[in-house]
N, C-alpha and C positions, 0 to 999 in steps of 0.2 A: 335542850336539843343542841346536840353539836353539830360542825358546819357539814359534815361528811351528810347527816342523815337528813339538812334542808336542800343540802343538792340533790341527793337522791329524788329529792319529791319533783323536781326540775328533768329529770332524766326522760327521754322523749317514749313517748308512748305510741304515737299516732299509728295507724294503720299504714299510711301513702311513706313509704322508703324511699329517699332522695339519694340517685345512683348518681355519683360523679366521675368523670375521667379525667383525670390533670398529670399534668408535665410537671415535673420535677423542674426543670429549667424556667417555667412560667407558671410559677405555682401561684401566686395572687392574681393575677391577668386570669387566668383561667378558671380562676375562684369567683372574681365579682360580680359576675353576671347573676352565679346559682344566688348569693347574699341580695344581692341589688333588688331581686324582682320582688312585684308586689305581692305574690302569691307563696311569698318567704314565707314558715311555719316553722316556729322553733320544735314545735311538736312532733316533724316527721324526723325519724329516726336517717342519719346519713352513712351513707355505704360508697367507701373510695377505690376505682381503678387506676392506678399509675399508668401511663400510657407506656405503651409495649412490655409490661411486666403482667405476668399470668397470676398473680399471687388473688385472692378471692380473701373479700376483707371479711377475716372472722374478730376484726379488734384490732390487729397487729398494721395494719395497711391505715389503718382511721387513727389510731393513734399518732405513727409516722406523721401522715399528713398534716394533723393536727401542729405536732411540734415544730416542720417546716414552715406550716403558714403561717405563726406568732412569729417565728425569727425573721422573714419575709416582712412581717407588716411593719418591723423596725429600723430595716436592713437600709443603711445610706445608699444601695445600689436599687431601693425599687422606683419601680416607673413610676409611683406617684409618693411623694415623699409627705409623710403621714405625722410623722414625729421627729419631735431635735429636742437636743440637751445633753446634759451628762447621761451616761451610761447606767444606768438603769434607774434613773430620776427624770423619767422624760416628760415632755409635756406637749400637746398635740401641737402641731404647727400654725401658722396663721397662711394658708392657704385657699384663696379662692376659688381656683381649678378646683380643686377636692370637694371646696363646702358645695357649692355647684352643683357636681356630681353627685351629691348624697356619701363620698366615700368613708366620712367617719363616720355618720351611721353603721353603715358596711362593714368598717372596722369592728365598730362597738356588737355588732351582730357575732363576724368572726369567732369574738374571743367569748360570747354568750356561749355560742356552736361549739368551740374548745372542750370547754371545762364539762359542760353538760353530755358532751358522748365522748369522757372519758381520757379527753386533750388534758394538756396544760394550762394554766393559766397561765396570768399575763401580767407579772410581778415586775412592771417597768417602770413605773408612773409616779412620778411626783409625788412626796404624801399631798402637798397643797392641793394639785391636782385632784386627788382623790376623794379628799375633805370634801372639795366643792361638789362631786360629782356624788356624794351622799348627802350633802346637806345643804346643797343650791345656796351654798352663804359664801360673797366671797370676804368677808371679815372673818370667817370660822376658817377658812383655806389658808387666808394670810399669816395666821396666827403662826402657821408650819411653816413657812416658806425662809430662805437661805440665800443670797444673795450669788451662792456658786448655782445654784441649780436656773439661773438667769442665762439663757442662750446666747444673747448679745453682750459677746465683749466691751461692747461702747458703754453701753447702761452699767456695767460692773465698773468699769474703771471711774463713771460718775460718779458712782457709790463712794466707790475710795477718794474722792476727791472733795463728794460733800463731807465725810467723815473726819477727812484734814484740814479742812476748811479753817481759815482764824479771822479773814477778812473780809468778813460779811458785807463791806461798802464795794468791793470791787471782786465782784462773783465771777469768772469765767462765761463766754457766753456759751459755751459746749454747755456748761450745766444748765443757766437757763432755759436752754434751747429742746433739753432733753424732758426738763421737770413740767415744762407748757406742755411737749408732747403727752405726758402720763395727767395733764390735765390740773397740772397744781401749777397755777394762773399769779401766786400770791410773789412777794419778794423773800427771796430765804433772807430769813434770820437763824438767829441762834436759838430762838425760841421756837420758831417750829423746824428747824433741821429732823427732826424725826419724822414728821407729818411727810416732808418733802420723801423722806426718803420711801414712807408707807407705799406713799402714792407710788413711788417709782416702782418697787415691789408688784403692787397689785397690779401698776396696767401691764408692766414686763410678764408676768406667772399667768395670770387671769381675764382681764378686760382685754389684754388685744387677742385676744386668742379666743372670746366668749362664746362668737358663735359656733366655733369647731368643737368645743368643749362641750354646747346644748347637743348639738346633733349627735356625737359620741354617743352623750348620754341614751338616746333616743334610743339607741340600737343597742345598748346596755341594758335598756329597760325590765328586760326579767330577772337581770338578776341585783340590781339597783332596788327594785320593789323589796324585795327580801335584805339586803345590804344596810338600806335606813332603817332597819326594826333592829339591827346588831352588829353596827357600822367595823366595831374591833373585831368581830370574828371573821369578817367580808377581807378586813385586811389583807392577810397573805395572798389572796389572788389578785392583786394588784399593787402591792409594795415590798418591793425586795427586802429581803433580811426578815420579814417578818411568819414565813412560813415554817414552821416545826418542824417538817419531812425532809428534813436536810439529809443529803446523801451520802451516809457515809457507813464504813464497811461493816457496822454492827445494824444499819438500817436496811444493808441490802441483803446480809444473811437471812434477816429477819423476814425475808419476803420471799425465801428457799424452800422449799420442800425436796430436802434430799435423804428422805428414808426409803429410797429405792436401791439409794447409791452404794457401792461396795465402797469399806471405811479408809482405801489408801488415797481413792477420787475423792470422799470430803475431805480428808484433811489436805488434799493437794488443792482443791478449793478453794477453802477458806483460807490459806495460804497465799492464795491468790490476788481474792478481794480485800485481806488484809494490806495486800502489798500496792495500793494502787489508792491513788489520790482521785477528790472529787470528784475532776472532770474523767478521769481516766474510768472511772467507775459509771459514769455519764454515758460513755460507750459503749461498755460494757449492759446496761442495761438496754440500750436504743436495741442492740444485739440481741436482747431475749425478747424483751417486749415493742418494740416500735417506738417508746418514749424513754428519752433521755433523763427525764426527774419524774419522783412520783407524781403523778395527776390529783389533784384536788380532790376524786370523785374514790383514787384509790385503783388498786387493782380488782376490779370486782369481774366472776365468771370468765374464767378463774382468777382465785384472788392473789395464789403463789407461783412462781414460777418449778415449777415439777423439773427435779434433776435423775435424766437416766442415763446409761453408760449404751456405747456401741463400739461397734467393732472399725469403723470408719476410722481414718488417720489424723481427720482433724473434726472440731468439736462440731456442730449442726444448731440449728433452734427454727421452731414452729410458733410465731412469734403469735399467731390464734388463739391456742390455747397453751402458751407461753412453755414450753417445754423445750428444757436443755438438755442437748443431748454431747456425753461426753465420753472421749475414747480410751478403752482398757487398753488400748496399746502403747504405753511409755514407762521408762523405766526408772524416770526420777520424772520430781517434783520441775526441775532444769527445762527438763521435754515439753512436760504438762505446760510450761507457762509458757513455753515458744507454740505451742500448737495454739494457746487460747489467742495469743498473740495475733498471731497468722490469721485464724479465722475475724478475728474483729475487724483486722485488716482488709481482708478478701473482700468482705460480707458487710463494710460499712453502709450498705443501702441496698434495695433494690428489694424482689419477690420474685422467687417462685410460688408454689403454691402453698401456703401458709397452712 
C-alpha cells in the first residue's frame, strides 16, 4: 500500500462539519481555540471562511488556509514561537508558555488537520527530530543528528573547540561548563571526546527539548500510529527533500486537463509553465488551486485542474473545482504571458465565490 492510499483511509468522514471563520492577518490566534478544545475530532470534516471574503469553501478556501497556517506555525513573527533552527531542519523549541498551554499538541493536531483534508504537509523538521518522533529512541534520533542543525551558537562553537582540543590537562571552563549542563559530569579526555561530544548532541537536539517534543507527539498521534508501521514512507511529510512531488513544469502540466482548449492557448501554456521556475510555478498553482505544492493526499475531486478559454481580458480560476479559465483575446504568446502575469498578481489571495 502506498502513502497516497493509507492517507486516504485518514480522510474525515464524520457527519458534525467544523465551520471556521479566520483572519488572514491572525490566522494561528484564530485557529487555536478550534485545535485546543477537548471536543477536537479529527473525524469531523473542516469547512473555512476567510473573514470579509464571500468565497464558499468547495476545497480551494481549505486548501489556502491550510498552506498559511503551516507557514504561520513556523513564521519567527508568530505570537508564540513554536520552532527554531535552520530552515527547514527545525526542531520544536524549549518553551514553557507553550508546553503550559498544550500548544504543541495544537501544533501536532494542525498539521494532522493539514495533510488529512487535503493541506500540505509539514516537511520542516529535523530528520533526528523525526527519528524520535516515530521511534521514541533518542539513540536512534541521534544517530541523524549534525552539529549545524544545533540552534545555539555557544554549544556549536564548543563543539569546534572540543574537536581542536590538544590539551586535555587545561580544558576551557566554557566547555566544562557546557558538557555538565548536557549532563556529562566526567573530565574530558581524549578517550571519551566523542562520548562528550554525543552528550552535547543529545541534550542540545533531544533532552532539552523532550517535553515539547512528547506533546507534539500527542497531537501527532494519528498519523504517528500509522508512520511507525512504515516510518520511510511517513517521511516526506515531515522531512524536506524527501518528497517525490517536486514541482516542476513537466509535474504541473501533468495535473492539466486541457482538451477543452483551442491548440494556440496550450501551446501558449505550456510555454508558459515551461518558462517559470519552482517557486514561480508555486504561485501559479496557489492561483488555480489554493495550494502552493502538491498536498500529500493529492488533488483528489477534482483531481486535475480543467483548462477553458473565455472571452474576459485577463485569465480567471474557480479554485473549487479547480478550473482555469483563459482568454482568446491575445495575439502573441508576449500578451498571453503579461496577462497570466497580471492575474497572478491581482489575484494572489483572497475569494470571491469559488
Amino acid at each position: 500500500m502506498d502513502l497516497t492510499s493509507i492517507l486516504k483511509k485518514l480522510i474525515p468522514t464524520g457527519g458534525v462539519v467544523k465551520r471556521m471563520t479566520v483572519s488572514r492577518d491572525h490566522i494561528f490566534t484564530d485557529s487555536v481555540c478550534e485545535f485546543k478544545t477537548a471536543k477536537f475530532d479529527f473525524n469531523n470534516p473542516i469547512r473555512i471562511t476567510f473573514e470579509n471574503e464571500s468565497g464558499i469553501d468547495g476545497g480551494g478556501p481549505r486548501r489556502e488556509y491550510f498552506s498559511l497556517l503551516m507557514k504561520a506555525l513556523v513564521s519567527p513573527y508568530a505570537p508564540f514561537r513554536l520552532f527554531e533552527g535552520s530552515e527547514r531542519r527545525l526542531l520544536p523549541m524549549h518553551n514553557t508558555d507553550a508546553l503550559r498551554g498544550g500548544l504543541f499538541k495544537v501544533a501536532g493536531r494542525m498539521i494532522v488537520s493539514s495533510i488529512i483534508n487535503g493541506g500540505p504537509g509539514f516537511p520542516c523538521l529535523a530528520l533526528p527530530v523525526y527519528t524520535y518522533l516515530v521511534t521514541g529512541s533518542v539513540d536512534d534520533a541521534i544517530d541523524f543528528a549534525i552539529a549545524d542543525e544545533i540552534p545555539d551558537y555557544e554549544v556549536q562553537e564548543v563543539l569546534n573547540e572540543i574537536d581542536q582540543i590538544e590539551d586535555f590537562d587545561n580544558v576551557p571552563s566554557q566547555i566544562n561548563t557546557a558538557l555538565v549542563n548536557a549532563g556529562f559530569t566526567k573530565l574530558l579526555t581524549k578517550e571519551n571526546k566523542r562520548s562528550a561530544v554525543m552528550s552535547l548532541m543529545i541534550h542540545s537536539i533531544i533532552s532539552s527539548r523532550k517535553a515539547e517534543l512528547d506533546q507534539f507527539a500527542q497531537g501527532l498521534e494519528p498519523l504517528l500510529r500509522e508512520a511507525r508501521k512504515v516510518s520511510e514512507m511517513f517521511k516526506p511529510l515531515f522531512v524536506y527533500g524527501q518528497d517525490t512531488k517536486q514541482l516542476t513544469p513537466e509535474c504541473f502540466k501533468a495535473l492539466i486537463d486541457s482538451d477543452c482548449l483551442e491548440d494556440n492557448l496550450k501551446e501558449y501554456l505550456d510555454k508558459y509553465i515551461d518558462s517559470k521556475d519552482e517557486g514561480e510555478l508555486a504561485k501559479f498553482l496557489s492561483f488555480c488551486t489554493g495550494a502552493s505544492f502538491i498536498p500529500p493526499l493529492g488533488f483528489i475531486k477534482p483531481s486535475k485542474i480543467t483548462d477553458t478559454s473565455t472571452e474576459s481580458v485577463l485569465p480567471n480560476v474557480n479554485t473549487c473545482p479547480m478550473e482555469l479559465e483563459l482568454p482568446r483575446k491575445n495575439g502573441s504568446y508576449d500578451e498571453f504571458s503579461r496577462q497570466m502575469d497580471a492575474a497572478l498578481d491581482m489575484q494572489a489571495c483572497g475569494f470571491g465565490v469559488p
